[in-house]
C-alpha positions in Angstrom: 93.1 -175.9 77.9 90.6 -173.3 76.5 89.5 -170.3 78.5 86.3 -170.4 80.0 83.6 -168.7 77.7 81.8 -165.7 80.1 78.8 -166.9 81.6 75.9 -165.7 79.8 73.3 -167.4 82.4 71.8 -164.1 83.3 70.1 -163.1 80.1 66.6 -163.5 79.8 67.0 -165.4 76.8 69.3 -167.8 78.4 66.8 -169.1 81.0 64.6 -171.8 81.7 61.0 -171.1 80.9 58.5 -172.0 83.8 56.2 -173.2 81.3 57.9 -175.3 79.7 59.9 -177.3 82.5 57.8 -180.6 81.1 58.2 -179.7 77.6 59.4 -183.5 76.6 56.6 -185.2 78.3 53.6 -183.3 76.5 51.7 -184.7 73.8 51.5 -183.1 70.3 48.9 -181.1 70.7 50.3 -179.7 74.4 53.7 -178.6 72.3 51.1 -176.7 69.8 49.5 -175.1 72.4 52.3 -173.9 74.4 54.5 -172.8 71.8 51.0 -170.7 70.1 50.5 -169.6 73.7 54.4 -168.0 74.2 54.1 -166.5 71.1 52.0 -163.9 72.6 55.0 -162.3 73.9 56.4 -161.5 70.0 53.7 -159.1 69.9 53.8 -157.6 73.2 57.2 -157.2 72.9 56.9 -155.5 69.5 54.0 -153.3 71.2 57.0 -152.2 74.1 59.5 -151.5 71.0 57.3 -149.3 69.0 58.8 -146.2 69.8 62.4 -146.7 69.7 61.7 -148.7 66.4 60.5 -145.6 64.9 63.1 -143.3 66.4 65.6 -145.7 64.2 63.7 -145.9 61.2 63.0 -141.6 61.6 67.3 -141.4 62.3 68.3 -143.2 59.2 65.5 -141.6 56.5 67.6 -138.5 55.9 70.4 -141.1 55.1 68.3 -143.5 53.8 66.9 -141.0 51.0 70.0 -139.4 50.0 71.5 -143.0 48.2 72.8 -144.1 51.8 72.1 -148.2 52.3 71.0 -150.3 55.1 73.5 -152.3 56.5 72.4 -155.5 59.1 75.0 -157.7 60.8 74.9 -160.5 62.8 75.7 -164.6 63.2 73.5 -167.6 63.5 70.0 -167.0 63.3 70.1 -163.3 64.0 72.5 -162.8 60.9 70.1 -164.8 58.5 67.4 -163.1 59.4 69.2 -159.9 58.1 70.5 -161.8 54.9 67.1 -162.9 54.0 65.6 -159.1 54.7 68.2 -158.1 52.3 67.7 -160.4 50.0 64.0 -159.7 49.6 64.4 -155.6 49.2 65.1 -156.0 45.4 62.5 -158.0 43.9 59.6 -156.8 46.3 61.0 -152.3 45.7 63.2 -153.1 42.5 66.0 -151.3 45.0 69.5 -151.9 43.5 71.3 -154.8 44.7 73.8 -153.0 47.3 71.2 -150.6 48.7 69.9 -153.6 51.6 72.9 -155.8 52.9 73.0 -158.4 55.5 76.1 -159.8 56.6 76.2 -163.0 58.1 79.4 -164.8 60.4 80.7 -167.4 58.2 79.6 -165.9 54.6 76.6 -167.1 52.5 78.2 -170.5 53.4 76.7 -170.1 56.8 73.2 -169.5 55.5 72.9 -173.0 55.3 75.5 -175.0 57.3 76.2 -173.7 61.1 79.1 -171.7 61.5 78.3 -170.1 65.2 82.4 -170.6 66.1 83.4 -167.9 63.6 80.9 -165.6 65.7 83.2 -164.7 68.8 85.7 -162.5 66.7 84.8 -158.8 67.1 86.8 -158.0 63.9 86.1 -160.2 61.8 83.2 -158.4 59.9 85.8 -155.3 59.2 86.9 -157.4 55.9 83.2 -157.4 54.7 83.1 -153.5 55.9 85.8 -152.2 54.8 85.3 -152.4 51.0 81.8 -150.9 51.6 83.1 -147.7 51.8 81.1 -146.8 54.4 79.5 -143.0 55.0 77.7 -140.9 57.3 74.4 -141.4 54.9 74.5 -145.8 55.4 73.3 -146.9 58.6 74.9 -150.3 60.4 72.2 -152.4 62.4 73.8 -155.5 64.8 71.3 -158.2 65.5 71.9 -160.1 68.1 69.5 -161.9 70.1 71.4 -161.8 73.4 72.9 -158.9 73.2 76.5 -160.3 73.4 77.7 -161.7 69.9 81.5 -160.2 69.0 80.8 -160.0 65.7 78.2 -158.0 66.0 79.2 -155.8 68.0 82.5 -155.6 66.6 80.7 -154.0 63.6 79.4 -151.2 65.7 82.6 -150.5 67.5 84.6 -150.9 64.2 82.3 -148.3 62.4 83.1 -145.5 65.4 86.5 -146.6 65.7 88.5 -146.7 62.1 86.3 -144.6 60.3 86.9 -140.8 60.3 84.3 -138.7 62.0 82.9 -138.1 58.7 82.5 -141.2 57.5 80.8 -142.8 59.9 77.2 -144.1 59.5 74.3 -144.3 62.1 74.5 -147.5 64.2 71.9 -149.2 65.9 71.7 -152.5 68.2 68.6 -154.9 67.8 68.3 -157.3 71.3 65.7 -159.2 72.7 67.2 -158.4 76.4 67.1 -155.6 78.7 71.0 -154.0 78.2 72.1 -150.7 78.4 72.7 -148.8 75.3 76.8 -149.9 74.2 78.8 -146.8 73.8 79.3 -147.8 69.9 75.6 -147.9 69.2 73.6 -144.5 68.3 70.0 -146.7 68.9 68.9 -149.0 71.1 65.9 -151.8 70.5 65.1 -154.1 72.9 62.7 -157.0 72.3 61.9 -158.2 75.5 60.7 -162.1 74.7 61.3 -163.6 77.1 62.6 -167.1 78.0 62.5 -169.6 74.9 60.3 -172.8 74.9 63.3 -174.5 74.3 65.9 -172.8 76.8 68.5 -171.0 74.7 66.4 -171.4 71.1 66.0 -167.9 69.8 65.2 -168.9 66.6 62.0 -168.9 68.3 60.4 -165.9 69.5 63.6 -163.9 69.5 63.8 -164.6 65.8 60.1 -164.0 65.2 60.6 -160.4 66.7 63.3 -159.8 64.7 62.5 -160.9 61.5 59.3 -158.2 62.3 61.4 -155.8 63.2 63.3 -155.8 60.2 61.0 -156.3 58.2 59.1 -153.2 59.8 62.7 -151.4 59.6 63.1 -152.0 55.5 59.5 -151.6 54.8 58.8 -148.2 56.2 62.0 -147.0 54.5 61.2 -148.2 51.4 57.9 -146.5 52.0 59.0 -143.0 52.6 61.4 -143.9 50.1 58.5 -143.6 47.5 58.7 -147.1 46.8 55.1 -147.8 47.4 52.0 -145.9 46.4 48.7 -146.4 48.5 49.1 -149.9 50.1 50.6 -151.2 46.4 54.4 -152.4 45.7 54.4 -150.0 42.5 58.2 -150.6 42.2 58.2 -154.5 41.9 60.1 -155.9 39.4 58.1 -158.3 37.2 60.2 -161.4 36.6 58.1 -164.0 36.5 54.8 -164.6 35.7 53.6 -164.4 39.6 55.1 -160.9 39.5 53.8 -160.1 36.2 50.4 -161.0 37.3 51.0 -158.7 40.4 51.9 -155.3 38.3 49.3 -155.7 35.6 46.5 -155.8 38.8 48.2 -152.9 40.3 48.0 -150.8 37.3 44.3 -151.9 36.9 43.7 -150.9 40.3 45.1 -147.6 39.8 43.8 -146.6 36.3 40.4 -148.2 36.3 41.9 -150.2 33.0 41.3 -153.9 32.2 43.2 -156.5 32.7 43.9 -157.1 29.0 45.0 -153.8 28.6 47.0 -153.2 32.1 48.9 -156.0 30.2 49.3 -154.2 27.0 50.3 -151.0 28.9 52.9 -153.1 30.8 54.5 -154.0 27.7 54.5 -150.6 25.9 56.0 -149.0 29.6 59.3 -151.6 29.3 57.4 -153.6 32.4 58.0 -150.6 34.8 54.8 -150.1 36.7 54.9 -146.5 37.9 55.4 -146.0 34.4 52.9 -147.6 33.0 50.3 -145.6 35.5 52.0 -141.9 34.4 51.4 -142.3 30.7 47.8 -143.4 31.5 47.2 -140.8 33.5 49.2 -137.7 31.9 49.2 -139.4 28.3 52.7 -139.0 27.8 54.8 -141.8 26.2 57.5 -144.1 28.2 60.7 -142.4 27.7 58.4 -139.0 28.6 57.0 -141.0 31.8 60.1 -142.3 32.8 61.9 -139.0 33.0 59.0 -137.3 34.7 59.3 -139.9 37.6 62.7 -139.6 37.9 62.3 -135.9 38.3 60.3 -136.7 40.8 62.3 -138.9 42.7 60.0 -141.7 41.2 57.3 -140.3 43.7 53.9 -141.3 42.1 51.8 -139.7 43.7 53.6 -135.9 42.5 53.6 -137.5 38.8 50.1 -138.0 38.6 48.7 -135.4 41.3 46.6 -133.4 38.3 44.9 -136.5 37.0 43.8 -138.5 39.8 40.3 -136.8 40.3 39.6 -137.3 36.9 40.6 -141.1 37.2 38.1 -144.1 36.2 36.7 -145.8 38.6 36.0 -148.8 37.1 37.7 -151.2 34.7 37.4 -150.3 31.0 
């Protein structure tokens, strides 16, 4: 006979949900409303987590900005949340694959067929760690809705544990419950949801919280990064004709230029945008522009500092 499993009846996200004890006897509409209605609690639980959000995001810049990468683990829905935040970093900040992982229980096969059983090892992410290479510069995020998964907190303890002083890399913990901070963890976030609609379903408002706070996490890094320039994704990667579309109005927004010619200066820069917007503004050809970024640490806003007061304000 199999052990027991421990009894995880005392986490918030575990309970019953006073609002919801008649949930299979409400109309259509009643669901609708209830389920709107408990959303609420996303955002005021976001609103509680502000600060120690940033505290995370402010501990792993230094890292972040020296080549370090952003490392999220986790099972079920927790771990594809972290998969698809990865996923997203390279075509939305044309960041190197490698730079924003997500590790899931189960592999990518588990993105798509449940494999919850392979989440109660506490070791068994160290064969998807290990070949990392992991350094003080990367920073290793569990996710875990309750607080509780093995393998996700295996990944924390593992980092602490087998990797020399040196080597290892900021760790943080992402919850929705109210837990003290583990030993293996540097940071602490709680997202205090609450009780599910459906008791136990945190792909509900525990996943809406987290997918924010990740998104929020990989974002502002990407920000300070230099990634983005005003409120503009200057380093998307124009693949497609969506995308295309996208960096030919950015460069028209920030040079005043038409579109027909934002177009024609996407061409000529190789399809980088940043690029395109230096040799418009300092006149200098691609290869020049290119290099000036880069010496620059692709920061826009240094390339073009002598130029943008004398920028046209309207298209041309």
């Amino acid at each position: 006979m199999n052990p027991l499993p421990p009894d995880r009846a005392t986490l918030l996200t575990e309970q019953r949900n006073p609002a919801s004890m008649n949930l299979h006897a409400l109309s259509v509409r009643e669901i609708v409303d209830l389920i709107q209605e408990e959303d609420r609690e996303v955002f005021r639980a976001m609103k509680r987590a502000r600060r120690p959000i940033a505290d995370l995001i402010s501990a792993a810049e230094p890292g972040f900005l020296a080549g370090g990468r952003l490392v999220y683990v986790g099972a079920g829905t927790s771990g594809r949340l972290g998969v698809l935040d990865a996923s997203e970093a390279p075509p939305t900040f044309c960041v190197p694959q490698g730079r924003v992982i997500g590790l899931i229980a189960g592999g990518d096969a588990a993105l798509r067929r449940s494999s919850e059983g392979l989440e109660d090892d506490p070791g068994g992410v160290w064969n998807e760690l290990e070949p990392l290479g992991l350094g003080e510069n990367d920073t290793v995020i569990a996710v875990t809705a309750g607080g509780t998964t093995p393998y996700a907190l295996g990944a924390l303890h593992l980092c602490k544990t087998r990797l020399a002083e040196g080597r290892r890399p900021l760790t943080a913990l992402i919850a929705c419950v109210n837990i003290p901070r583990p030993g293996d963890a540097d940071h602490l976030v709680v997202l205090k949801t609450g009780p599910e609609v459906l008791t136990g379903s945190t792909r509900m408002k525990a996943g809406t919280a987290t997918k924010m706070t990740l998104n929020i996490i990989s974002t502002t890094l990407m920000i300070r990064s230099g990634r983005v320039h005003e409120n503009l994704m200057v380093d998307v990667r124009a693949t497609n004709d969506k995308l295309r579309d996208r960096a030919a109005r950015i460069i028209s927004s920030l040079t005043g230029l038409s579109r027909s010619r934002s177009f024609d200066l996407l061409e000529r820069s190789g399809g980088e945008v940043k690029t395109a917007v230096v040799m418009h503004e300092t006149g200098l050809g691609p290869e020049q522009a290119a290099a000036a970024l880069a010496g620059l640490n692709g920061r826009l806003a240094d390339a073009i500092v002598p130029r943008q007061g004398a920028r046209a304000t309207g298209p041309s």
